[in-house]
C-alpha positions in Angstrom: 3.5 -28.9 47.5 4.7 -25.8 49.2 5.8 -23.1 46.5 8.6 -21.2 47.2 8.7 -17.3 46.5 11.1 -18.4 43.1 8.2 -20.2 41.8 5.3 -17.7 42.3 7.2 -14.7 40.6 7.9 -17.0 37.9 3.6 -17.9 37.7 3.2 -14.3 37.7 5.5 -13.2 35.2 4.2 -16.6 32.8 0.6 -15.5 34.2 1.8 -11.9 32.6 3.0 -13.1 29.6 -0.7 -14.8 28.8 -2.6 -11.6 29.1 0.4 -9.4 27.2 -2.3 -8.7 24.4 -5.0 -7.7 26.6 -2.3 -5.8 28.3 -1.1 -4.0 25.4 -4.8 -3.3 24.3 -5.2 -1.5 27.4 -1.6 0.3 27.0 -2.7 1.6 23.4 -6.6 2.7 24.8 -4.8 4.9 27.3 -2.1 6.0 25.1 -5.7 7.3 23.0 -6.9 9.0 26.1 -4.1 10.6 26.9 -3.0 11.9 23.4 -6.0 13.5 23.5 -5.3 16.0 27.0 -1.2 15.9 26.1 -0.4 15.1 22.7 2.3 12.8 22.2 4.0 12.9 25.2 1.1 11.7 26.9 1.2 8.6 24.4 4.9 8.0 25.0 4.8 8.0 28.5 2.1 5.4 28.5 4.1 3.1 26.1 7.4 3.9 28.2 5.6 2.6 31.5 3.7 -0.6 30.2 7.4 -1.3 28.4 9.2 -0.5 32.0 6.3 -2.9 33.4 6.8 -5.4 31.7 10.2 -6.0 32.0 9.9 -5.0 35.9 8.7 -8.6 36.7 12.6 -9.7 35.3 14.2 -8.1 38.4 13.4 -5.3 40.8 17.3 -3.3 39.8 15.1 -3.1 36.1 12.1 -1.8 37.2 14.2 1.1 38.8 15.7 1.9 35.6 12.8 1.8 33.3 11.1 3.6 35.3 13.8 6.5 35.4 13.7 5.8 31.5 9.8 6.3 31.2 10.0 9.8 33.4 13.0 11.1 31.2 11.6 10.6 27.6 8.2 12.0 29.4 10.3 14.9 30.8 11.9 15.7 27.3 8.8 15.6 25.0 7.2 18.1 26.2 10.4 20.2 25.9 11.3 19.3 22.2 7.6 20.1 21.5 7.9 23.7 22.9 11.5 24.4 21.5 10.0 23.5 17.7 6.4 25.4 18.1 9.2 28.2 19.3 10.8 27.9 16.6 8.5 27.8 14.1 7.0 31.0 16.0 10.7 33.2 15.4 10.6 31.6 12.0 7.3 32.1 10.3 8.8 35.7 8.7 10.9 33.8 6.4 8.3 30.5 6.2 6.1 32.5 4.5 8.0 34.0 2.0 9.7 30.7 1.2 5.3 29.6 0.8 5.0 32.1 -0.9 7.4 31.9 -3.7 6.3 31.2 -7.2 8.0 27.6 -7.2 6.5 26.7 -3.8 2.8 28.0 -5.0 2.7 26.2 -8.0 4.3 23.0 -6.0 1.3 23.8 -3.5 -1.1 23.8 -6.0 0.0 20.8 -7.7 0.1 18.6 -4.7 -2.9 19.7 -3.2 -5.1 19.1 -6.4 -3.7 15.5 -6.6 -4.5 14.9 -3.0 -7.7 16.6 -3.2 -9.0 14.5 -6.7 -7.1 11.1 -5.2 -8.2 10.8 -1.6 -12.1 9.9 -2.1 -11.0 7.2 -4.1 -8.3 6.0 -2.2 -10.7 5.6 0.7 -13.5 3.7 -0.8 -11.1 1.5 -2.4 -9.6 0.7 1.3 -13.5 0.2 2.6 -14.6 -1.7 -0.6 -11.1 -4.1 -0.5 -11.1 -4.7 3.0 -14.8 -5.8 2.9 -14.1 -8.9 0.3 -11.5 -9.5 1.7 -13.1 -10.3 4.9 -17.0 -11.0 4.2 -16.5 -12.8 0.8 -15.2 -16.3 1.9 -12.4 -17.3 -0.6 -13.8 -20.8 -1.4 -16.2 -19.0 -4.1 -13.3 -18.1 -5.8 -12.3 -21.7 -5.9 -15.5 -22.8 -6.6 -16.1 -20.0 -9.0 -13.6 -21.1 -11.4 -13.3 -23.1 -13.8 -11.6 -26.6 -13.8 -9.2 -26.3 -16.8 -6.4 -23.9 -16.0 -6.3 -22.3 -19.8 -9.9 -21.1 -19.0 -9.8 -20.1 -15.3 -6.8 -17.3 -16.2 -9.3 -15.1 -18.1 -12.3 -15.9 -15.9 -9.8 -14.5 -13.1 -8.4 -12.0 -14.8 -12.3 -10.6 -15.8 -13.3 -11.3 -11.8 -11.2 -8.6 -10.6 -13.4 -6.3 -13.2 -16.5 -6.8 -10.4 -14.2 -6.9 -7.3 -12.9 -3.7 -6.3 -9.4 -3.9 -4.4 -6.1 -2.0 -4.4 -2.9 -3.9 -4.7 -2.6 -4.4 -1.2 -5.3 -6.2 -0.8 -5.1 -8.4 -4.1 -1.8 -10.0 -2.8 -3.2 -11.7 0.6 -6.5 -12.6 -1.6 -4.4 -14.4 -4.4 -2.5 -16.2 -1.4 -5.6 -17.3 0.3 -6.8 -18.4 -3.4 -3.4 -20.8 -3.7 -3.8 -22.2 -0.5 -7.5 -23.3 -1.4 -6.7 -25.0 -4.2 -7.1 -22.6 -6.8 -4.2 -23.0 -9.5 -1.6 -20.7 -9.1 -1.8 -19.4 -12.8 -5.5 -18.0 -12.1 -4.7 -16.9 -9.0 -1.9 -14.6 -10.3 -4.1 -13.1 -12.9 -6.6 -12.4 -10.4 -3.6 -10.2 -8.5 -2.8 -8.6 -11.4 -6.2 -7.7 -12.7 -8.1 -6.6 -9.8 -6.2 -3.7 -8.9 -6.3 -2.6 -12.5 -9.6 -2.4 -13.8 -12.1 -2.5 -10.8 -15.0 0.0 -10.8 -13.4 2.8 -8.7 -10.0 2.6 -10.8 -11.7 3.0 -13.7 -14.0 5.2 -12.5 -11.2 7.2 -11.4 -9.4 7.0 -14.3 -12.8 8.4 -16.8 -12.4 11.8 -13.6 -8.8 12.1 -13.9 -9.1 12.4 -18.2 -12.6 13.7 -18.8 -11.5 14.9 -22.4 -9.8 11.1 -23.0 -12.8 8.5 -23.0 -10.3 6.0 -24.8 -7.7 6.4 -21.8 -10.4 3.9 -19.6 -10.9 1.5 -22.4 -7.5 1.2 -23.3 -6.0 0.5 -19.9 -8.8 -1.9 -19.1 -7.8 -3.2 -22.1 -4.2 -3.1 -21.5 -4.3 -4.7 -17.8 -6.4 -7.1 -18.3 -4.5 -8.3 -21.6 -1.2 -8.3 -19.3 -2.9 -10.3 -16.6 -4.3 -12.6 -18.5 -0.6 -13.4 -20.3 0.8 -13.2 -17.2 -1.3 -16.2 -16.2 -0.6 -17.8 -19.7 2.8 -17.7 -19.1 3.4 -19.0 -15.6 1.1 -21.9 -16.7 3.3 -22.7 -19.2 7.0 -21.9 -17.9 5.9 -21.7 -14.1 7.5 -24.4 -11.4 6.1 -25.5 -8.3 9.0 -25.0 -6.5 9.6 -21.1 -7.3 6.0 -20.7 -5.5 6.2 -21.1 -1.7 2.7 -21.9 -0.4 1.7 -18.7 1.1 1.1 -18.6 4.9 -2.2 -17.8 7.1 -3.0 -13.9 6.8 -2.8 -12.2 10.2 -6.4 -11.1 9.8 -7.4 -14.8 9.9 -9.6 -16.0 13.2 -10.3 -12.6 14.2 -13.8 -11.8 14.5 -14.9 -10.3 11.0 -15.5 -6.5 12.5 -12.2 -6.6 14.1 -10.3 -8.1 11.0 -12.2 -5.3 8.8 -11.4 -2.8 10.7 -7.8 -4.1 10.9 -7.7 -3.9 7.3 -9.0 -1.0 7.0 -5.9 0.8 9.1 -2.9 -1.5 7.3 -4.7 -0.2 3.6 -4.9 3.2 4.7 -1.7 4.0 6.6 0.3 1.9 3.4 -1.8 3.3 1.0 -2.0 7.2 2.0 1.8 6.9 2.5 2.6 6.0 -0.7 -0.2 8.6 -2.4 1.4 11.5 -0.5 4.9 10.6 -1.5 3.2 10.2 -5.1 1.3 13.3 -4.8 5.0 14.9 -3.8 6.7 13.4 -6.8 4.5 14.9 -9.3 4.0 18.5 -7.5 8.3 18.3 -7.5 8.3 17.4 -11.1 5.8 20.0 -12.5 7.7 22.8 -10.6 11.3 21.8 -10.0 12.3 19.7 -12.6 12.8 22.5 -16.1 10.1 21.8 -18.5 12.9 21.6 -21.1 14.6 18.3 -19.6 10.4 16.8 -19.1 10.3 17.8 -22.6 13.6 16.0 -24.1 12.2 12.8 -22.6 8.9 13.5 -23.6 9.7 14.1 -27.4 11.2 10.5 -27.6 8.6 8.0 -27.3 10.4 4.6 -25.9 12.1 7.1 -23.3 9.3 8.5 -22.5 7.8 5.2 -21.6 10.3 3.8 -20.2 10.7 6.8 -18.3 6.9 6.6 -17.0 7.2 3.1 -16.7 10.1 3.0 -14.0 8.3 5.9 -12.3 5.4 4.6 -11.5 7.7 1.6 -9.9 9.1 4.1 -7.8 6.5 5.7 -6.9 4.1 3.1 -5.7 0.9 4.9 -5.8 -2.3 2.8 -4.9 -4.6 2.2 -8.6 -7.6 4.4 -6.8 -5.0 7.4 -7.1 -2.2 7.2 -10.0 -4.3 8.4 -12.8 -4.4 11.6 -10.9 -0.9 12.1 -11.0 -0.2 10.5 -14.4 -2.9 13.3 -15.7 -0.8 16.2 -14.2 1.9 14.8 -16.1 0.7 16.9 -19.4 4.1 16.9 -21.2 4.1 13.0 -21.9 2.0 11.5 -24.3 -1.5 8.7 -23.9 0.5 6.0 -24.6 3.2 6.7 -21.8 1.1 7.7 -19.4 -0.8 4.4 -20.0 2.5 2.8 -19.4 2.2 3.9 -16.2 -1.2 3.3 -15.2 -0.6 -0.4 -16.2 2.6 -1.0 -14.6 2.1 0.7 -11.0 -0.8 -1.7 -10.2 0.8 -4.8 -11.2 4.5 -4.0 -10.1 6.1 -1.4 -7.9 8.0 -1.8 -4.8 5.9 -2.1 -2.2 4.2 -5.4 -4.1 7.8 -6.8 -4.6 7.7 -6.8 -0.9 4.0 -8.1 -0.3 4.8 -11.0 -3.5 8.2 -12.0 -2.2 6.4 -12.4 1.3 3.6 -13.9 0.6 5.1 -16.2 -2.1 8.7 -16.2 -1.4 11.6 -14.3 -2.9 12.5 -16.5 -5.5 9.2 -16.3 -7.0 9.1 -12.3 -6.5 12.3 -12.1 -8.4 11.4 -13.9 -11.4 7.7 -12.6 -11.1 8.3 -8.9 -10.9 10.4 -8.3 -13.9 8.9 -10.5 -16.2 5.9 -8.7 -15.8 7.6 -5.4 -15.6 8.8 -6.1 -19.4 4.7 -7.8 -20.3 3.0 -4.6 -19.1 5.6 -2.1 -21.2 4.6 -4.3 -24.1 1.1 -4.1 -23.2 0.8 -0.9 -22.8 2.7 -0.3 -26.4 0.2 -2.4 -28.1 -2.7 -1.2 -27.1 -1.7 2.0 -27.3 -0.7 2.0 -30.7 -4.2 0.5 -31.6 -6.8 2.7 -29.1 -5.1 6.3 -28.5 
């Protein structure tokens, strides 16, 4: 059959459409390259041609003017570059003295500490995380359990004690957990737990409150009690049809380097986020906020836990780094600060997005603010009986 010249632009532009990954791969390993000799306008003129290429194989008139596109944003980077390094050059007179102002110093000093204690932790948590979750097969889970749903909650709850993993990775474990088989109630403690009382939170938890050894006990204590009623109670009042059956995670059938390493990069660029916006929240409220207003919710203990409570929602600081800000928060007392050590990891906002993805909105919204209200009470029980 003689092809016309229709039919082969329309093979290559399929034929282009197959290798789009490899393509892009290439795109991004240049866009590396080049960042290196010109910064970011290097990078964005790479992305700008491979995006102008693309679409070039639509029509010729396209090509033309993606083209013209790519050479215009690669044009004006390099001049919005200069134009701030200028300006930060005529400005650095009155940078400094707004640095080196006593509010801006002691916000400095605060953020910088809580960086400085948090990031180690945060780190090996990603590394530690992202290894289970891609060399320990989830079938031991299943067949690690036990049969009887009453028992398999606290035998879940107690795994995540050995299993070191931030919230973000809990939530694609528990969903690999439910689509194996496990029951849904152990699976949930399991989310719950694990980011809780692990080794490094813990451990990070005894550094942040070396004068406080009862602050580890009693939010190991605390979390685990939570998780494990969490589990009770989903068993009990839970439905199948408020749990969606989570889908495939995108790191499944990748080769087990590339879906580590993959891991590795979602963990740290959602988890470092969140621990600098954390680490900004607690510098802002030791030297903006007047000690007297910290100190009328401080002197009430319900507001003060509450007030923690909702914080740490807010805040969504990965486990391996919250006790590091809740210790710089000196005005509030144990039990409030425990408040938010056991709330963050089990409920803040960036796991109301992962649970209501992974499990489906209706589930997140009954979910997240039932255990919202268990962890407060948690938190108030065993506070009142270890600190």
């Amino acid at each position: 059959m003689t092809r016309t010249p229709d039919a082969d632009a329309g093979a290559g532009a399929a034929d282009e459409g197959r290798e789009g990954p490899a393509g892009a791969g290439a795109g991004a390993g240049a866009g590396a390259g080049a960042a290196s000799v010109t910064g970011a306008a290097g990078a964005t003129d790479v992305a700008d041609r491979s995006h102008g290429s693309d679409r070039s194989h639509g029509s010729h008139g396209s090509h033309g003017s993606d083209r013209s596109d790519g050479s215009g944003a690669t044009g004006s980077s390099p001049l919005i570059l200069t134009m701030l390094l200028l300006t930060l050059v005529l400005l650095q007179g009155p940078i400094r003295g707004l640095l080196s102002a006593p509010v801006m110093q002691s916000w400095m000093t605060v953020f910088v500490a809580v960086l400085v204690q948090a990031l180690p932790f945060l780190v090996l948590g990603v590394l530690l995380s992202a290894a289970i979750a891609v060399f320990v097969p989830p079938s031991f889970f299943a067949r690690a359990l036990p049969a009887r749903p009453a028992l398999a909650v606290p035998v879940a709850g107690l795994a995540g004690a050995v299993l070191p993993g931030c919230e973000c990775a809990s939530v694609p474990v528990a969903g690999a957990l439910v689509r194996r088989g496990v029951t849904p109630a152990a699976a949930l403690a399991f989310l719950l737990s694990a980011p809780a009382i692990n080794p490094i939170v813990l451990t990070a938890t005894a550094v942040a409150f070396p004068r406080e050894p009862g602050m580890v006990v009693a939010r190991f204590a605390a979390s685990l009690l939570v998780a494990c009623a969490m589990g009770w109670l989903w068993q009990r009042l839970g439905r199948t049809d408020w749990l969606r059956t989570p889908r495939r995670s995108p790191h499944e059938g990748q080769g087990r380097g590339a879906a580590f390493w993959g891991s590795v990069r979602h963990d740290v660029m959602h988890a470092g986020g969140f621990l600098v916006v954390g680490a900004m929240a607690a510098a802002t409220l030791k030297a903006v906020v007047p000690a007297s207003w910290l100190r009328t919710a401080a002197e009430n203990p319900l507001v003060a836990i509450l007030a923690l409570a909702v914080l740490a929602v807010l805040l969504s600081i990965c486990s391996e780094a919250d006790a590091f800000v809740a210790a710089s928060l000196t005005e509030f007392s144990l039990t409030a600060k425990l408040a938010f050590l056991v709330v963050g990891p089990m409920i803040d906002l960036k796991l109301f997005a992962m649970q209501a993805g992974t499990f489906g909105r209706g589930f997140a919204l009954r979910f997240a603010p039932a255990t919202f209200v268990v962890a407060i009470a948690g938190a108030l029980l065993t506070g009142a009986v270890l600190l």
